[in-house]
Steps between C-alpha positions, in 0.01 A plus 500: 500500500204701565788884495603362184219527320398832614870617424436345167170661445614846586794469308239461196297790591811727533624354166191527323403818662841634357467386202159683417662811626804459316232450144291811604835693533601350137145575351517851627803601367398294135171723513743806550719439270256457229289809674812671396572391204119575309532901639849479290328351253263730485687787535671387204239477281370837620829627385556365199120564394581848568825483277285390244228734545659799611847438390517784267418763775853386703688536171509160396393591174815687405746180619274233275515765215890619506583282201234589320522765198410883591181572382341859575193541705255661611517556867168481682460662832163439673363777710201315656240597814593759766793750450643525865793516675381156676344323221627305172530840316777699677744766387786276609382194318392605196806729484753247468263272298534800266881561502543113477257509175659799342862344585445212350684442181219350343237756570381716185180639667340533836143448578308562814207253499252648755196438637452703801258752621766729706623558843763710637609806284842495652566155392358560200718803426851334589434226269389776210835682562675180474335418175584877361907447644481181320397585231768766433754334597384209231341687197538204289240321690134596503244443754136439429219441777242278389165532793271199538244534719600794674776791510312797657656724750875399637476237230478760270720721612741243414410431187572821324836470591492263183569600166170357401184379651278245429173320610216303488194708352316356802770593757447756792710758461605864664367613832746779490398608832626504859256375740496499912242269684377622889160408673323703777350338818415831650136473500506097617688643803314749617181270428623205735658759762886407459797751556819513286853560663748613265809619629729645310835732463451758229215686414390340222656145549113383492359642260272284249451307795175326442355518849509827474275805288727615184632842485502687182839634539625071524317440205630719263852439612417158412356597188802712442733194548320329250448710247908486515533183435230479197685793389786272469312235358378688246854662389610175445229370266512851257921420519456133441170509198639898383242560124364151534279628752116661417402818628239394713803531791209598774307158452811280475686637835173457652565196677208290246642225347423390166508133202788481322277580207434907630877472695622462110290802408590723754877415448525290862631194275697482183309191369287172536652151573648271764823376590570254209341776247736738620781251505470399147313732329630835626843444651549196246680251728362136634668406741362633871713452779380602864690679796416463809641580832749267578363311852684233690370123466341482886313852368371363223399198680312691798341716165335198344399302795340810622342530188379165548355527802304820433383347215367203726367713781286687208356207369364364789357832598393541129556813451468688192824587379530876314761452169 
């Protein structure tokens, strides 16, 4: 009597014991299948709040307005911060944004919204070539560059590839000047006693290097290489402003950069006004419709969360931000 109730009791135990296994087995796989279903959830609504936001930029725009009636535009390319071949402004992007905009059926003038304060004058000069082939190859269509805080150097080397230029008469404009930044630690060296090692193959492979004293001879090659590219700079402002620039040539090529109130006098700009002024008042159409380069939806996604978080990171380190 006594083996029966111990088999009986540790029947129970097994059985019970099973039975809390078998509802911590079903409890884990309810908590992953709702783990699983709130990141789809929230991918979705990442998604779709970046259909909404951003939907334009992946071409949704043109699908929602197929049916609609044509109605020309003008096309509004942005040419905003640094002009590199690794940054928003890039030859290759804002290439095909410009084909696209002078393509479209719709388009009856161009204009190059920028705020920028340069960057690389090779950038810079492939999309003002591709503004000047556009432009003959579609001489019904205008361009106009309207600056708003800034078009100075590359920035405005783009701009007078426009047929007109316009800006702000507190904007910063020109700096029509070529520039090379260096430091020299020679001194701080020799002060706390340590020795460079440069090894190199070619004789002047080093030069500018600076660890080491400059040579005359590497500074005006330097200078010489330079002065080329200003050179350049400088023929394509006098091609791109011809009369409407003032004789003081020496002050404007200068590198100094000026308001748009003593840009207009010295012939740098064509008028005052922003965006909408030129829109309406001077080209004499409303409607504003932007191109931008076309990005897939997990790039536009990565763009604004990034965006986000920077944002984030500076305000907890409140940091001043420069506009």
């Amino acid at each position: 009597m006594a083996n029966t109730n111990v088999e009986e009791k540790s029947n129970w135990e097994r059985e019970t014991l099973e039975k809390l296994l078998l509802a911590q087995v079903t409890e884990q796989r309810r908590a992953r299948r709702w783990g699983v279903f709130l990141k789809l959830l929230v991918l979705v609504y990442l998604f779709a709040l970046l259909f909404l936001v951003r939907g334009a930029d992946l071409g949704l725009g043109d699908l929602l307005d197929r049916d609609k009636e044509p109605q020309e535009h003008v096309a509004v390319i942005d040419i905003e911060g640094l002009i590199a071949s690794a940054a928003t402004v890039n030859a290759e992007d804002i290439n095909k944004t410009l084909r696209e905009a002078f393509e479209d059926d719709e388009t009856a003038a161009v204009m190059l919204r920028i705020n920028s304060g340069g960057g690389s004058p090779v950038q810079a000069g492939l999309i003002h070539d591709e503004i000047q082939r556009l432009r003959e190859s579609h001489e019904d269509i205008p361009v106009y560059a309207v600056i708003a805080d800034a078009g100075a150097s590359g920035a405005y080397y783009i701009a007078v590839a426009a047929d007109e230029i316009y800006a702000d008469k507190g904007s910063i404009v020109g700096s029509i000047g070529v520039r090379l930044d260096s430091f020299g630690v020679v001194d701080l060296m020799d002060r706390w006693g340590i020795e460079r090692r440069l090894f190199t193959a070619g004789e002047k492979k080093g030069f500018l290097d600076p660890f080491l004293p400059l040579q005359e001879e590497e500074v005006a090659h330097v200078e010489t290489v330079i002065g080329q590219i200003h050179e350049q700079f400088i023929n394509v402002v006098r091609e791109g402003r011809g009369d409407r620039l003032k004789e003081q040539e020496d002050d404007i090529f200068s590198g100094l950069i000026w308001t748009g109130v003593d840009a207009l006098e010295l012939g740098l700009i064509d008028g005052l006004g922003d965006d909408r002024f030129v829109a309406h008042e001077v080209i004499g159409i409303e409607r504003m419709v932007v191109f931008k380069p076309r990005r897939t939806a997990l790039q536009l996604l990565l763009e604004d969360l990034g965006v986000a978080i920077g944002n984030r990171i500076l305000n907890w380190q409140n940091i001043p931000q420069w506009r």
